[in-house]
Legacy VTK file of the C-alpha trace (Angstrom):
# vtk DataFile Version 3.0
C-alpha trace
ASCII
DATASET POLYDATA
POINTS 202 float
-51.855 2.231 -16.733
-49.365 -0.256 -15.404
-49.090 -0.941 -11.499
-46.013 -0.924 -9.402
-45.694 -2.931 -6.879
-46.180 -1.224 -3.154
-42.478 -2.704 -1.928
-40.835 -0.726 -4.747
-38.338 1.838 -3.547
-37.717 4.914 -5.898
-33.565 5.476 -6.980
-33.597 8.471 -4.331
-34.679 6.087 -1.452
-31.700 3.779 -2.154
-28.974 4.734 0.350
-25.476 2.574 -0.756
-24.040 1.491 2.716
-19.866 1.405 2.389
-17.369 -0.364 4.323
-16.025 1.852 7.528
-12.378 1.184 6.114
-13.274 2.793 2.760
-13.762 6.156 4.463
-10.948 6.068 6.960
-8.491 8.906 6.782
-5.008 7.729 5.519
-2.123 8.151 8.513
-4.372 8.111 11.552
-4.725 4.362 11.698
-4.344 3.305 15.343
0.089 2.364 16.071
0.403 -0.505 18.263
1.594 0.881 21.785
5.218 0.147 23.706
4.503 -2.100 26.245
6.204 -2.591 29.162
8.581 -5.170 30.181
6.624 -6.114 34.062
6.911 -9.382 34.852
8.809 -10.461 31.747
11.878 -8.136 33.117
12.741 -11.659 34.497
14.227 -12.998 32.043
16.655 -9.784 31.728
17.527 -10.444 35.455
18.562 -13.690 34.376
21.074 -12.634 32.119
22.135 -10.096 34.323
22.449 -13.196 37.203
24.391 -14.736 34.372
26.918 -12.133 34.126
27.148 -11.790 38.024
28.075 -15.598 38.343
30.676 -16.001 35.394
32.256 -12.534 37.121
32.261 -13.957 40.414
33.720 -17.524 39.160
36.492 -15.826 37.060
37.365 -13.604 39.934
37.514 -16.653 42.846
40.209 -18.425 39.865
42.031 -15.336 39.198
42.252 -14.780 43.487
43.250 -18.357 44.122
45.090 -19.543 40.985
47.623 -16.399 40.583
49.768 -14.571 42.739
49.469 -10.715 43.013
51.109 -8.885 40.054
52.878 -11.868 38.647
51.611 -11.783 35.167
50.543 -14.875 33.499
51.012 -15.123 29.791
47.736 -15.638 27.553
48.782 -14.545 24.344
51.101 -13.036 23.794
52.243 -9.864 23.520
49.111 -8.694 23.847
47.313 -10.396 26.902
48.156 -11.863 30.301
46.297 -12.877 33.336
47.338 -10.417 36.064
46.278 -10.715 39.629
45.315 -6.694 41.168
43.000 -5.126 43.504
41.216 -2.063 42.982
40.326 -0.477 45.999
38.431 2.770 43.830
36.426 3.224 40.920
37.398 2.554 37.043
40.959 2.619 36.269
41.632 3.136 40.144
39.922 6.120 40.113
40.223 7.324 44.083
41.846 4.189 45.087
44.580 6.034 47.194
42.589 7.575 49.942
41.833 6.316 53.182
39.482 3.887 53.321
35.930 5.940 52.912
35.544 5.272 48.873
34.816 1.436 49.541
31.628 2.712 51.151
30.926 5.742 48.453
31.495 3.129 45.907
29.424 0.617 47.374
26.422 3.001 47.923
26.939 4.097 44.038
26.799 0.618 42.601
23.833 -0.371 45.189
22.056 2.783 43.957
22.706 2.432 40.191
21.423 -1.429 40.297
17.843 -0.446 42.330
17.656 2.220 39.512
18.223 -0.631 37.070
16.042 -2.976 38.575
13.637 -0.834 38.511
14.139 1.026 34.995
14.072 -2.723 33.528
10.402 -3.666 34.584
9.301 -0.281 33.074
11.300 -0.026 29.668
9.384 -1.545 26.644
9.279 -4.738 25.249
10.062 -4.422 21.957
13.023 -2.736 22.552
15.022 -5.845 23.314
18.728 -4.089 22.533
18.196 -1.648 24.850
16.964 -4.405 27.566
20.271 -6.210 27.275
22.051 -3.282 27.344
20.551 -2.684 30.873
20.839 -6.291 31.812
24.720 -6.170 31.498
25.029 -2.993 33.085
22.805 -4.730 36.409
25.020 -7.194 36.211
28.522 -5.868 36.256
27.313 -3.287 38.822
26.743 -5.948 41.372
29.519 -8.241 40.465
31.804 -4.862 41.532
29.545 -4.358 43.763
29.716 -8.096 45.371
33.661 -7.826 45.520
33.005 -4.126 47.668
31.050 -5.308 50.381
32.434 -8.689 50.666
36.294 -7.578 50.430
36.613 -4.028 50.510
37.985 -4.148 46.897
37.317 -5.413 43.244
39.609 -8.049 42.235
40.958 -7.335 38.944
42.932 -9.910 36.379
42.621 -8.986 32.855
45.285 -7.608 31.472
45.464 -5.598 28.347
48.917 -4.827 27.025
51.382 -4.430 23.724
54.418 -5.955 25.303
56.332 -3.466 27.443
55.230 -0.416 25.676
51.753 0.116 26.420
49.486 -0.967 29.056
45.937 -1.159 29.643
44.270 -0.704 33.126
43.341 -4.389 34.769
39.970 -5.508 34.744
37.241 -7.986 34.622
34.167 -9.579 33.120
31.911 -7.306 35.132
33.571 -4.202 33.962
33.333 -5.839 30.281
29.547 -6.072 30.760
29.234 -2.745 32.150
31.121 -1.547 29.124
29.341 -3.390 26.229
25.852 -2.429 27.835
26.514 1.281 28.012
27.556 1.092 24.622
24.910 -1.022 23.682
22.035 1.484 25.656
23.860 4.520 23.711
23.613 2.873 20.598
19.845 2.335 21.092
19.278 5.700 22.000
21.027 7.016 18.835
19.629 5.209 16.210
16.854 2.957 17.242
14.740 4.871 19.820
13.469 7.639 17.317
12.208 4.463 14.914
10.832 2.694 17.580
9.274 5.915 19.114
7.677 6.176 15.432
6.137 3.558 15.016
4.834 2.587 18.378
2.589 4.864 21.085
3.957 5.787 24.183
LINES 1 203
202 0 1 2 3 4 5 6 7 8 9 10 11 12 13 14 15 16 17 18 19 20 21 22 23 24 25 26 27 28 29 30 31 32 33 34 35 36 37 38 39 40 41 42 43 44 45 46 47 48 49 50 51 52 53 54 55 56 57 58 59 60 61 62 63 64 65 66 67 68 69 70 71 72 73 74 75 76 77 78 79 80 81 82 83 84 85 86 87 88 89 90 91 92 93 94 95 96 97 98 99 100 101 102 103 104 105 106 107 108 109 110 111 112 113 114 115 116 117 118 119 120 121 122 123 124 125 126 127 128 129 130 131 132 133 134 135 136 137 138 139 140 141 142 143 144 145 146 147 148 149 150 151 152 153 154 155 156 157 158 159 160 161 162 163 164 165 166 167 168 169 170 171 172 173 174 175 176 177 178 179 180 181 182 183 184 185 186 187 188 189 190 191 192 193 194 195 196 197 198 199 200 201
């Protein structure tokens, strides 16, 4: 009768060790998680800083170059540089009363850019539209808000027009950036927050 030898294992003592990926359920693979901006907000404040000085700059021009509501012909007949001081909120919202709304306004714009300050360190890092978006928005509120504290009103000096038949309110670089950034946020929001919501973690 032939021997076996005494390390021999039997077929039923064999146990067949497989990979850990190979029985992983499909669709609960770990998504990476949002991360938040912290520290690296600072290079959003920059831009916003960046918006803040060309505003200020194109403003101190505007105040010293041209003389109030003399318009200056750009290009025409659709722009000219027009010298005008808003004393209220967009499109001289307020603007007649008696004094009180340079101090409502003032608070508003302080308000809105702690909010912003604040919102910016916390908002994720991958979603870099949305960060700019917030960035100008900082930014044009405290150009506007610069011009309130410091003067009592916004100087204004872009004007919009189609010769003498229509005309658009005056403004200026910080209500551009405020402008392009809420449009820029509600863009986000519309169509790239529910993808980015999908494919990272909270």
């Amino acid at each position: 009768m032939p021997k076996t030898s005494g390390n021999t294992q039997s077929s039923s003592d064999t146990v067949e060790t497989k990979p850990a990926y190979a029985t992983a359920t499909p669709g609960l693979s770990k998504r990476p998680r949002l991360i938040a901006n912290g520290p690296r907000a600072l290079m959003w404040y920059l831009l916003s800083l960046l918006v803040i000085g060309l505003d200020q700059w194109t403003k101190w021009i505007a105040n010293t170059k041209l003389n109030f509501h003399e318009p200056v012909p750009v290009i025409e007949p659709i722009l000219n540089w027009t010298l005008a001081y808003n004393y209220g909120a967009a499109f001289s919202f307020l603007a007649d009363q008696g004094g009180w709304q340079k101090w409502f306004f003032a608070g508003l714009s302080l308000a809105m850019s702690v909010f912003l300050v604040v919102y910016l360190t916390r908002a994720p890092r991958q979603a870099k539209l949305l960060n700019v978006g917030l960035a100008l928005i900082l930014g044009g509120a405290i150009g506007n808000l610069i011009d309130r504290v410091r003067i009592g009103k916004v100087i204004d000096f872009i004007h919009v027009h189609y010769a003498d038949v229509w005309h658009y309110p005056i403004f200026n670089i910080a209500d551009i950036a405020i402008c392009v950034g809420v449009a820029i946020v509600v863009i986000d929001m519309l169509f790239l927050e529910g993808k980015r919501n999908a494919k990272y973690q909270a």
